[in-house]
C-alpha angles and dihedrals in degrees: 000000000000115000118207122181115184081209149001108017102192084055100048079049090059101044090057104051091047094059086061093058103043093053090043101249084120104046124211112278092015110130124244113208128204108214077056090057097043085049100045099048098038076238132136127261094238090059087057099055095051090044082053099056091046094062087043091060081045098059098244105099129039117201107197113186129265084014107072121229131316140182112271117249125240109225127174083249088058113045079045088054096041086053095044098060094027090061100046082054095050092055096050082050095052089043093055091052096042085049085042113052119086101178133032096239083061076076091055093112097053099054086055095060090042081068102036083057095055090047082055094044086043092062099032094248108160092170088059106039087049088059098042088048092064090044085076087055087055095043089056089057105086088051084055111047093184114131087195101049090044095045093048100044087046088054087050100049100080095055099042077044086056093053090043092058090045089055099044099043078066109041117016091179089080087076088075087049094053094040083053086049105057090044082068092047098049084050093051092051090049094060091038092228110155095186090062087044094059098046098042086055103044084045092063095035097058091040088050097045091050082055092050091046082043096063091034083064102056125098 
């Protein structure tokens, strides 16, 4: 396999890779090693150092020294933990859009990605609805103008996108409660009422976290 990347390589490594982990191919505590890597994507090793630090910085990978890196677990602690502070970020974010807009067609964007949700829900396309769920995230950025904000909640996505994917190839009916929920979120915005914000949020996070624990628990 010959791996391109138009720029940045260790990124398109990581990317990859990451893939790999969010959908399960690459199961929690296996290694990842880098010689594989190297092999597997015609890439230097270098790039794959630097891919693999970048996952590190993501949440998906741990690299605990002397042992070489190795797909993060998911424990009940941590999927608790990775809500907790997600969600608190989430609701900064949707403050800042519903103190921002000025006119409703500020909200535009979001509108667009409300229907391009319910396409993805329509055809069962988990891939697809994942990614158009953290383009709401992204949309919220430039209310927000905050570099911190943006650059934690970006580190965070792909683990809170791996426990999303382990929720909906369960239960795919979990695309309508999300669409429902962020109904309630838009309207909330649009009222700017941050009350409502906080609780429509926390509401989803908690009912999304109990799913994730729930499939950690099967057999």
């Amino acid at each position: 396999m010959t791996f391109k990347a138009p720029d940045s390589l260790a990124e398109q490594i990581a990317h990859h890779l990451a893939e790999r982990i969010i959908c399960g191919e690459l199961k929690a505590c296996e290694r990842i090693q880098e010689q594989k890597v190297t092999q597997a994507l015609n890439v230097s090793r270098g790039s794959v150092r630097e891919a693999l630090l970048i996952l590190e910085r993501r949440h998906l990978i741990v690299i605990p020294p002397r042992r070489g890196a190795q797909v993060a677990e998911l424990t009940p602690h941590n999927v608790k933990s990775l809500y907790t502070l997600v969600m608190e970020l989430y609701i900064l974010l949707g403050k800042a859009v519903a103190d921002s807009w000025q006119v409703e067609a500020d909200l535009a964007p979001f509108r667009i990605i409300q229907q391009r949700l319910h396409d993805s829900e329509q055809r069962e396309d988990i891939g697809a609805f994942m990614e158009h769920s953290f383009d709401i995230m992204r949309a919220g950025f430039p209310f927000a103008n905050n570099p911190y904000l943006q650059g934690t909640v970006e580190n965070l996505l792909p683990a809170i996108s791996r426990t999303y994917h382990l929720v909906l190839e369960r239960r795919k009916g979990e695309m309508g409660q999300f669409l429902k929920t962020f109904a309630a979120l838009l309207e909330a915005i649009l009222t700017r009422d941050h009350q409502l914000i906080r609780q429509v949020l926390l509401g989803y996070g908690e009912h999304n976290c109990q799913l994730v624990l729930a499939a950690l628990a099967e057999p």
